[in-house]
C-alpha positions in Angstrom: 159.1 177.0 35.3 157.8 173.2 36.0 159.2 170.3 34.4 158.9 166.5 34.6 160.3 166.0 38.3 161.1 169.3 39.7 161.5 172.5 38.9 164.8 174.5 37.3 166.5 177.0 38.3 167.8 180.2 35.8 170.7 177.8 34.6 168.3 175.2 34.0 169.3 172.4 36.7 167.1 170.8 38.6 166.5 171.9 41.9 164.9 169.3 43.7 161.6 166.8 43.0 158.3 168.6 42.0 156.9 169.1 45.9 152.7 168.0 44.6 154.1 164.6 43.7 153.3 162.6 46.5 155.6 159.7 47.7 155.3 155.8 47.8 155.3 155.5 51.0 152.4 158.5 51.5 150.2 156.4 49.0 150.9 153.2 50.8 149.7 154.7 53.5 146.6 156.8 52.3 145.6 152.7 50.9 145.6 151.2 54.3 143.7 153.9 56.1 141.1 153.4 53.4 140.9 149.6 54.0 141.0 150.8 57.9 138.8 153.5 58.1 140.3 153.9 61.4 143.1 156.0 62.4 144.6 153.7 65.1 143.6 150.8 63.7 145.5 151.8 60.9 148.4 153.3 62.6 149.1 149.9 64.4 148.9 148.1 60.8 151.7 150.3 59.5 153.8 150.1 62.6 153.5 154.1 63.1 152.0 156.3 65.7 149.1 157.6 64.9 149.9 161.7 65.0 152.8 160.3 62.2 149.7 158.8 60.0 147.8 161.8 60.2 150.2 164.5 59.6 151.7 161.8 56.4 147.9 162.0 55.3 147.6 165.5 55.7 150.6 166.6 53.5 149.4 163.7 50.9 146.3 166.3 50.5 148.4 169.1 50.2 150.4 167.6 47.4 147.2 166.3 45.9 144.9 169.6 46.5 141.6 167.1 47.4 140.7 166.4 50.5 141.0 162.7 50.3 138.8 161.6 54.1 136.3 163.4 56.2 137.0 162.7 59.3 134.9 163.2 62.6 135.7 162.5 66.1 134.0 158.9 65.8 134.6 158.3 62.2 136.3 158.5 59.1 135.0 157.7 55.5 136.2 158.6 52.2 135.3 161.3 50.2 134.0 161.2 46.8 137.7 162.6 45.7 139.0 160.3 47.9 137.3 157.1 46.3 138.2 157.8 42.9 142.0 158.3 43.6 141.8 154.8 45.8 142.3 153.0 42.7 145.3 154.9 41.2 146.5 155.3 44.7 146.4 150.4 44.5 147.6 149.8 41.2 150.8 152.4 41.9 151.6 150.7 45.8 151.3 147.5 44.0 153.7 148.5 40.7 156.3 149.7 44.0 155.8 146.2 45.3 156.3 144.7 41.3 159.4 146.6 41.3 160.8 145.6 44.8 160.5 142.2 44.3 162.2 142.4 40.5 164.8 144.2 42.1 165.6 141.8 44.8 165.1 139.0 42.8 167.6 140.5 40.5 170.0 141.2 43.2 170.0 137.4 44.1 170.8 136.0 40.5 174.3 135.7 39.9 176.3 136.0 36.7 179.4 135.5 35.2 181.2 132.2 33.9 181.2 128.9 35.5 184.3 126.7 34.2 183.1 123.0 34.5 185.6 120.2 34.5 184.2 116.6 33.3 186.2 113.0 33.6 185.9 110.6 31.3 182.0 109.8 30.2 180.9 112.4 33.9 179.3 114.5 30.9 177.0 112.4 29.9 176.3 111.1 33.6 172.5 112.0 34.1 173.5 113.6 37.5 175.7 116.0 35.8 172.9 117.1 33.5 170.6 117.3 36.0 173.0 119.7 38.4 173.9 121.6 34.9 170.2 122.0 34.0 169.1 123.0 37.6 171.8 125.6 38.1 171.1 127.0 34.7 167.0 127.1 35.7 167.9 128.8 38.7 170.9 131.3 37.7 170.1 132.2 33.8 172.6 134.6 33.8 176.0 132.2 35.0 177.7 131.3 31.3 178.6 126.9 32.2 181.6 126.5 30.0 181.8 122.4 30.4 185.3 121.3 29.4 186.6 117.8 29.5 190.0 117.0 31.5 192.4 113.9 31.3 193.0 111.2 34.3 196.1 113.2 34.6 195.3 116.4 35.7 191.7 116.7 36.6 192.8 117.2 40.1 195.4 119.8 39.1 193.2 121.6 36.9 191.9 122.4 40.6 194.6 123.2 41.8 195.3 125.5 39.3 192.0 127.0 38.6 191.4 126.4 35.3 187.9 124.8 36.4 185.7 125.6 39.3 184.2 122.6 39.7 185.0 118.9 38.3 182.6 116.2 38.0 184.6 113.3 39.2 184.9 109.8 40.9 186.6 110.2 44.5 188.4 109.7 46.5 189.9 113.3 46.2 193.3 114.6 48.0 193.2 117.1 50.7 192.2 120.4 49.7 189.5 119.5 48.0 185.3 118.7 48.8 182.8 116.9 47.4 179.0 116.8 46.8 178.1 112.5 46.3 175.8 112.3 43.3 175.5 108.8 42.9 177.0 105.3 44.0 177.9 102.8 41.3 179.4 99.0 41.1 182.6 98.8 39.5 183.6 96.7 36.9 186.8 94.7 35.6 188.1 96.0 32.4 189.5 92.9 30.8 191.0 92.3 27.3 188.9 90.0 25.3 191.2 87.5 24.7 191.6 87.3 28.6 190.4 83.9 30.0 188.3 85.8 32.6 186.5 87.6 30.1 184.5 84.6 29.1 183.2 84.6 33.0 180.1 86.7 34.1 181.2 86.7 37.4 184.7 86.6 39.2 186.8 87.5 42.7 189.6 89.7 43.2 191.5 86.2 43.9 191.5 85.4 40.0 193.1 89.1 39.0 195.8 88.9 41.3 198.2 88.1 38.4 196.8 90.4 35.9 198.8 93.5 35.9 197.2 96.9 36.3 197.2 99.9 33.6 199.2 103.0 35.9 198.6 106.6 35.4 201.2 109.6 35.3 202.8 110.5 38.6 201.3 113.4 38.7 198.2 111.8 39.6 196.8 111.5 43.6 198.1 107.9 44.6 195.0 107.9 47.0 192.7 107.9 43.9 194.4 105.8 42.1 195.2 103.1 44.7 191.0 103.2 44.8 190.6 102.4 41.1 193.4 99.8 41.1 191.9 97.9 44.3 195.6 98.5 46.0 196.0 97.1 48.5 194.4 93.9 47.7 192.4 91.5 50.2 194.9 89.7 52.0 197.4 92.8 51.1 198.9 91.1 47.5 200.6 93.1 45.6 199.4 94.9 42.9 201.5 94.9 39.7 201.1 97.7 37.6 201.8 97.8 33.7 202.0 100.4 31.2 200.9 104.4 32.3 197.5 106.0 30.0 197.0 109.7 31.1 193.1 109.0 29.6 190.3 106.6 29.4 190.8 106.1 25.8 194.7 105.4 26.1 193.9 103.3 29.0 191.4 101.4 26.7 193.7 100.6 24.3 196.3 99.5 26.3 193.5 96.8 27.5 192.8 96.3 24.3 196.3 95.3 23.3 196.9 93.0 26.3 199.5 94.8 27.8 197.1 95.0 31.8 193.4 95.5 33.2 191.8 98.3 35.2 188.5 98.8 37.0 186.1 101.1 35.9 182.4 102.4 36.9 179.7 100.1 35.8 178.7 102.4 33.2 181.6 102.3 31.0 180.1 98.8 29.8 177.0 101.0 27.5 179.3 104.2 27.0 182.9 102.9 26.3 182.2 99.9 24.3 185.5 98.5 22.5 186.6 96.3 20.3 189.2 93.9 21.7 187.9 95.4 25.7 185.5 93.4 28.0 183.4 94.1 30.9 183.4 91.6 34.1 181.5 91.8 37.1 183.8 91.2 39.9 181.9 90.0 43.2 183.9 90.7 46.3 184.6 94.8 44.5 183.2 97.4 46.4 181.1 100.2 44.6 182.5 103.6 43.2 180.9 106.7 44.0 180.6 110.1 41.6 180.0 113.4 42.7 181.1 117.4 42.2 184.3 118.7 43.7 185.9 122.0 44.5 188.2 123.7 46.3 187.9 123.9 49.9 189.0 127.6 49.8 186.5 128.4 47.3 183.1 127.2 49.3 182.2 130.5 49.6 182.5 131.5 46.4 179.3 132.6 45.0 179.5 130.5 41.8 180.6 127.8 43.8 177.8 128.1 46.6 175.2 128.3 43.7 176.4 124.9 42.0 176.8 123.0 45.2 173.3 124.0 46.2 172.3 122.5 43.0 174.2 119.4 43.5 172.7 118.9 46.8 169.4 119.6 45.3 169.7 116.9 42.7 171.6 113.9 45.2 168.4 114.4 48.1 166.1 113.9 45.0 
């Protein structure tokens, strides 16, 4: 008895594929020596001998029952039979090729969860909505869980893989790489009832009393001798003042007179304060943001996907 695919046996399995259907690859092959008209000609298009084309033609008219070509010992032409199947014989090679490239294009895609770390105002960094937006275009599957970390541990939450990546300001501590994203002047964070704060323009020179907002211990000195200009030109000291863990504690410490900070140039539009102002300072070199990870996780897949996106988005 025939069924849909094969035949069964008396216990009703299936015993193998029905042997009249003919195969992909016979059809791909029965299109090209259409197109060809030639045997060799053909043969060499397929990358096949061309005994193997015939006899793969031959069976293909077994399974079919037609005689799909007449063939001579100059030429080879289809037969009526032979033309009308052509087109069936096209739109199924060309479904197989739909279906290939689905396939492989669905092999490529990645999924799974992506656990983004953001510092301070990094969300709403055009960079990061960019990278966000690009890997999201390119991998639809990959859930971005965006989470925002503290001054005090962005660099342990690393560490300790509660993120994957961190949008960030370097410098970062060993261990860890980063994608640059952007370059940005830094400011002088200044309470308003500073003297300084009246100035659109100062030096290093005239902050070299003003003590300096710390941060937990727990922090990388290397980024935060960065951000607090340490050591300064000339190698004066730095004095450092009361410890925020975030940029809203660190705020109101400035706020409150108790020390300054530097900060990136865009904290003057999206961390506006009242008692906090905003001072160009000349002779401060720039900030840069970018994307970090571990250095053991490069070849992670998630990791590869977002970096590629980053560098995507920095080039442009």
């Amino acid at each position: 008895m025939m069924v849909a695919g094969g035949t069964v046996s008396g216990a009703g399995a299936p015993t193998g594929p029905d042997p009249r259907t003919p195969s992909a690859h016979q059809l791909r092959l029965f299109v090209a020596l259409a197109e060809e008209l030639h045997f060799s000609r053909a043969a060499a298009r397929l990358f096949i001998t061309q005994s193997a084309l015939s006899q793969q033609i031959k069976d293909l008219e077994r399974r079919l029952g037609v005689q799909l070509f007449d063939r001579s010992s100059r030429t080879v032409t289809l037969t009526p039979q032979g033309r009308v199947l052509l087109a069936d014989a096209r739109g199924v090679v060309a479904a197989m090729d739909r279906l290939s490239h689905s396939a492989s294009t669905q092999a490529r895609r990645l999924s799974g969860r992506l656990v983004v770390g953001t510092v301070g105002a990094e969300a709403a960094m055009p960079y990061t909505r960019a990278v966000l937006s690009l890997l999201h275009t390119r991998h639809p599957q990959v859930q971005i869980d965006v989470r925002s970390l503290h001054l005090a541990d962005h660099f342990d939450a690393l560490f300790r893989h509660d993120v994957d990546v961190v949008f960030l300001r370097p410098p970062v501590p060993d261990g860890i790489e980063v994608q640059h994203l952007a370059t940005e002047d830094r400011l002088a964070c200044l309470p308003a009832s500073d003297p300084l704060a009246e100035r659109s323009r100062i030096t290093l020179a005239q902050l070299a009393d003003r003590p300096v907002i710390d941060v937990p211990p727990q922090v990388p000195r290397v980024w935060w001798d960065f951000w607090a200009v340490d050591p300064r030109p000339g190698d004066t000291p730095v004095r450092y003042g009361p410890v925020a863990s975030d940029v809203e504690g660190l705020l109101h410490l400035v706020a409150r007179g108790e020390g300054m900070c530097f900060l990136p140039a865009a904290a003057r539009d999206l961390f506006p304060r009242p008692g906090v102002s905003y001072v160009e300072v000349t002779d401060l070199p720039p900030s840069t943001a970018g994307l970090a990870w571990l250095r053991s996780n490069r070849t992670e897949p998630l990791i590869k996907a977002v970096a590629g996106a980053a560098r995507c988005v920095a080039v442009a």
